[in-house]
C-alpha positions as CSV (number, residue, x, y, z in Angstrom):
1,X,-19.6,-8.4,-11.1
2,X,-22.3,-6.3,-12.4
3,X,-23.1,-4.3,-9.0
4,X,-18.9,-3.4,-9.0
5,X,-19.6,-2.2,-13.0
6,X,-22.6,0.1,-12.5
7,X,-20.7,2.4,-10.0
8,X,-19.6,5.5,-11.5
9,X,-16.1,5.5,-10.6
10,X,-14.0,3.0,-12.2
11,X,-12.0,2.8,-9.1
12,X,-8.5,1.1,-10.1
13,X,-6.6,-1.0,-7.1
14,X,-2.7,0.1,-6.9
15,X,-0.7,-2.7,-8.3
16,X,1.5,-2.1,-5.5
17,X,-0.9,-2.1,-2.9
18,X,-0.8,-5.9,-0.9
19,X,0.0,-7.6,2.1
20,X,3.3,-8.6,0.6
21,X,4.7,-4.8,0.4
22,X,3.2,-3.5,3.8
23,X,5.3,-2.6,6.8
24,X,3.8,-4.2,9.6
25,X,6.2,-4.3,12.5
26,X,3.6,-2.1,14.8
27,X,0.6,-3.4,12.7
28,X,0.7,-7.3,12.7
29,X,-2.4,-7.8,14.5
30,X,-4.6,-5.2,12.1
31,X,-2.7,-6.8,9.2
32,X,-4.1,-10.2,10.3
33,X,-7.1,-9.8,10.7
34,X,-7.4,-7.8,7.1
35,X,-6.2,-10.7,5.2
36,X,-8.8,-12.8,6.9
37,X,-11.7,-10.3,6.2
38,X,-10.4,-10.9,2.7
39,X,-10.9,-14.1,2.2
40,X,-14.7,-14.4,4.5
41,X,-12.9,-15.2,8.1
42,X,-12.7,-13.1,11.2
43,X,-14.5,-10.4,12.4
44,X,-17.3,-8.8,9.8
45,X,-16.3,-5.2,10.6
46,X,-13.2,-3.5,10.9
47,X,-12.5,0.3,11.4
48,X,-8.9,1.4,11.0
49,X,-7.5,4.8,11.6
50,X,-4.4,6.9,11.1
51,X,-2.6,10.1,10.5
52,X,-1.9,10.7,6.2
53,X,0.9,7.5,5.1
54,X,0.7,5.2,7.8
55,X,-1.0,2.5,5.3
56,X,-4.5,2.7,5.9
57,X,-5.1,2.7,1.9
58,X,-2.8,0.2,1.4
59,X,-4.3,-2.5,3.8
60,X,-8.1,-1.8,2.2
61,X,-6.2,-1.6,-0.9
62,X,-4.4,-4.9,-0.5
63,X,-7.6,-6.9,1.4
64,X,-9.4,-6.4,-2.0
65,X,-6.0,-8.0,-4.3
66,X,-6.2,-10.9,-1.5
67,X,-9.6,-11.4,-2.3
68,X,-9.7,-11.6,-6.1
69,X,-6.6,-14.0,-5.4
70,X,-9.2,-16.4,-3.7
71,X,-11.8,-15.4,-6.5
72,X,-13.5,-13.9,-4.4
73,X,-15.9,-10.5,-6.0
74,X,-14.7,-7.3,-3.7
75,X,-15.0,-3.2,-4.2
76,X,-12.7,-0.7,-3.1
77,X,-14.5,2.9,-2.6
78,X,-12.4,6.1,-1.5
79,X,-15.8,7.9,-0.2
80,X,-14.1,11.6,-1.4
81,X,-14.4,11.0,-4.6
82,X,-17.9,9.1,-4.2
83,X,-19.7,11.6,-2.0
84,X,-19.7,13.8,-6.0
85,X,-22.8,11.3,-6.5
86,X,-25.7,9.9,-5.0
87,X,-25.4,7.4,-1.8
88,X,-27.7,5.3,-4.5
89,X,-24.0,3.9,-5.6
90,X,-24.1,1.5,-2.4
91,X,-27.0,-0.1,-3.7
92,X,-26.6,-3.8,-4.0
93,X,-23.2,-3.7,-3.0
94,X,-24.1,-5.7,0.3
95,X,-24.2,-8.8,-2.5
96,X,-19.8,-8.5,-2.7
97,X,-18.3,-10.4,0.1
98,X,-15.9,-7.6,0.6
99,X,-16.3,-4.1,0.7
100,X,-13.2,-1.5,1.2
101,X,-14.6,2.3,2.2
102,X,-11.5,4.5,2.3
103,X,-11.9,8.3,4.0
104,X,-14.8,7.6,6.2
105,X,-14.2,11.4,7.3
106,X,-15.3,12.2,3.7
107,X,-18.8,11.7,4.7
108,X,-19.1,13.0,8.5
109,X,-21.2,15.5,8.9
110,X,-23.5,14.5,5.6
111,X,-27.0,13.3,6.5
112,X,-27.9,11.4,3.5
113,X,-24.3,9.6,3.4
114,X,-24.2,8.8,6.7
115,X,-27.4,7.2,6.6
116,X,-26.5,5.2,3.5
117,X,-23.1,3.8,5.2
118,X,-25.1,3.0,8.1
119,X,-27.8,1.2,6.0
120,X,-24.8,-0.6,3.4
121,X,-23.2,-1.6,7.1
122,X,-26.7,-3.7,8.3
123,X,-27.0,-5.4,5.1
124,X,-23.7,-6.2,4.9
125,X,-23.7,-7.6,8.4
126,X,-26.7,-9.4,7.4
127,X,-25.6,-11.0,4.0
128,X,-22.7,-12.5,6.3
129,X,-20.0,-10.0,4.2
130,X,-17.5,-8.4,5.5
131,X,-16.6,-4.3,5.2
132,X,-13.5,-2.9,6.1
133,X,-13.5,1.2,6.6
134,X,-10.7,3.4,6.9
135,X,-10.3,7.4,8.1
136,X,-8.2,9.9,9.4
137,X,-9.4,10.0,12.9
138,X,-11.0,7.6,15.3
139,X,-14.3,7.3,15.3
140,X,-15.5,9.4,18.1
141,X,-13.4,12.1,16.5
142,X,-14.7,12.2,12.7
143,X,-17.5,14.1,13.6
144,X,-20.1,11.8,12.7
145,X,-23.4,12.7,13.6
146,X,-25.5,9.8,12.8
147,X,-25.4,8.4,16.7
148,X,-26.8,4.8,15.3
149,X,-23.9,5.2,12.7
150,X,-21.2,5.4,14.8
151,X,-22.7,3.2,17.4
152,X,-22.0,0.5,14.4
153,X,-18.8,1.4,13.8
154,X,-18.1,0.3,17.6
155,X,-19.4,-3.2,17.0
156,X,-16.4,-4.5,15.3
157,X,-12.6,-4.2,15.9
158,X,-11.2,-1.3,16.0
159,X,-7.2,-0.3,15.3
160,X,-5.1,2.8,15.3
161,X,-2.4,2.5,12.8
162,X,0.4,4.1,14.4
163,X,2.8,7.1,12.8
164,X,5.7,5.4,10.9
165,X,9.5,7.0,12.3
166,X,12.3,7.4,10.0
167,X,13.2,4.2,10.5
168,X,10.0,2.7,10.0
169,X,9.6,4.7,6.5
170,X,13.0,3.2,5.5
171,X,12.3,-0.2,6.1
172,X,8.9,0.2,4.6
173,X,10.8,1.7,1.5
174,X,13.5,-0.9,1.4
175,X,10.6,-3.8,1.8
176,X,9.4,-2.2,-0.9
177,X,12.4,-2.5,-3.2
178,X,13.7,-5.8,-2.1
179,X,10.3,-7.4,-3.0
180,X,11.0,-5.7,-6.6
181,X,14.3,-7.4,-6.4
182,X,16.2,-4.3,-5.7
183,X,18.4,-3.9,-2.5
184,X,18.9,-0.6,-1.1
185,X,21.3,0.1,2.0
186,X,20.2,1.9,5.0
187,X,22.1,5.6,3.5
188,X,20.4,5.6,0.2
189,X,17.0,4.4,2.2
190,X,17.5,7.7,4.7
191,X,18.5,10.4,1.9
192,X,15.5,9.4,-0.1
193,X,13.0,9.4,2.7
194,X,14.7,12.9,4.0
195,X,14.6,14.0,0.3
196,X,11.2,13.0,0.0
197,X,10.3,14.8,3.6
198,X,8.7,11.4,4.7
199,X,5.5,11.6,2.3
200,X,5.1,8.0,1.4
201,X,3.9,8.3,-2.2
202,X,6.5,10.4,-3.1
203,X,9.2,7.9,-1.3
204,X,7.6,5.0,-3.5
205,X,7.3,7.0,-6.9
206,X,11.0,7.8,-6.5
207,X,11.6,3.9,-6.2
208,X,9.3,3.5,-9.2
209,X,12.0,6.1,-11.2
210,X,14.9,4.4,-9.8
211,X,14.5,1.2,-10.0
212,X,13.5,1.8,-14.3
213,X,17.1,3.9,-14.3
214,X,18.9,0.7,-12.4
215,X,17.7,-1.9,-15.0
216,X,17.9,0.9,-17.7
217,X,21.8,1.9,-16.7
218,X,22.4,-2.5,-15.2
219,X,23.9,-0.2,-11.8
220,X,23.4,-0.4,-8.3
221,X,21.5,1.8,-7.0
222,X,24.0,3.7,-4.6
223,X,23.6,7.5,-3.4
224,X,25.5,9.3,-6.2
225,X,23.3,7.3,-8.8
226,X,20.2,8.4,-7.1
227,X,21.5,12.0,-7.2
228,X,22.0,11.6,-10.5
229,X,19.0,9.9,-11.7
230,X,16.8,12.5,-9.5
231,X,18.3,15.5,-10.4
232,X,18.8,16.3,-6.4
């Protein structure tokens, strides 16, 4: 869609990044009601929240993939990379029947950005779209100091996405493989995650190297291959 090409970031979704490969055993309910914002159901306004790797990226991430699945125009937008330009680049964009704003802190405590997210939110609401926003901190905690901004914020649903455990980071990681067709037992699962000290990206580009090295090598991927394969 034009509006999407005329941003100045070309903003590319993780191929990774869908309902399919997120970990939801705490988060069914925020998951939900993603996938219908996605597809023009369910509440217009969502506002999720969450400490670094609990999957707040991925579910904005993966609500735009479920809409271009329904052909459905959407825009993802991590706002700390945006705020380098002019709030100009939210112009229009009330026309997309999704809109994803990642790291709403990005833009606390900026006047003109605050006023433009607040503005992008009416029209939005207005058009009958739906936006999804995402941060590091609840609301009242970001800092904002637009008090009609935040007041917004408020009018949809709210969720805190909670922090994953151990256990949680290796079943998100073994989803992960399994859905690549690659099955990984709960000790190789734990020694990546505790090799990886429990940063999700890191967890999920070690998969990416394994699971090359297990077609590459036709092995199972069992903890002496991964200390092999990673050098660890």
């Amino acid at each position: 869609m034009q509006v999407v090409e005329q941003l100045p970031l070309g903003v590319q979704l993780r191929d990774e990044a869908t309902f399919e490969n997120f970990y939801a055993l705490q988060s069914q309910e925020v998951k939900l009601q993603a996938q219908l914002a996605a597809i023009g159901k369910g509440e217009q306004s969502i506002f999720i929240y969450g400490e670094s790797g609990c999957g707040t990226s991925h579910l904005l991430q993966a609500a735009c993939h479920e809409a271009q699945t329904h052909d459905l125009n959407s825009v993802y937008l991590p706002l700390e990379e945006l705020v380098e330009y002019s709030p100009a680049v939210f112009e229009s964009l009330e026309n997309l029947p999704l809109i994803a704003l990642d790291n709403m802190q990005a833009i606390a405590g900026l006047p003109a950005w605050e006023e433009a997210v607040f503005h992008l939110f009416n029209r939005v609401r207005d058009n009958g779209g739906h936006i999804i926003m995402a941060a590091n901190d609840s609301i009242e905690g970001l800092g904002i100091k637009l008090a009609d901004l935040k007041s917004r914020l408020h009018w949809g649903l709210v969720y805190e996405l909670p922090e994953l455990t151990e256990e949680d980071k290796m079943a998100a990681l073994k989803l992960r493989a399994h859905n690549r067709g690659l099955e990984l037992g709960d000790d190789v699962a734990k020694y990546v995650v505790r090799q990886m000290e429990g940063h999700m990206d890191k967890m999920f580009e070690a998969l990416n190297q394994l699971d090359k090295a297990s077609l590459s090598a036709k092995r199972k991927v069992t903890r002496p291959f991964v200390k092999d394969v990673m050098s660890w």
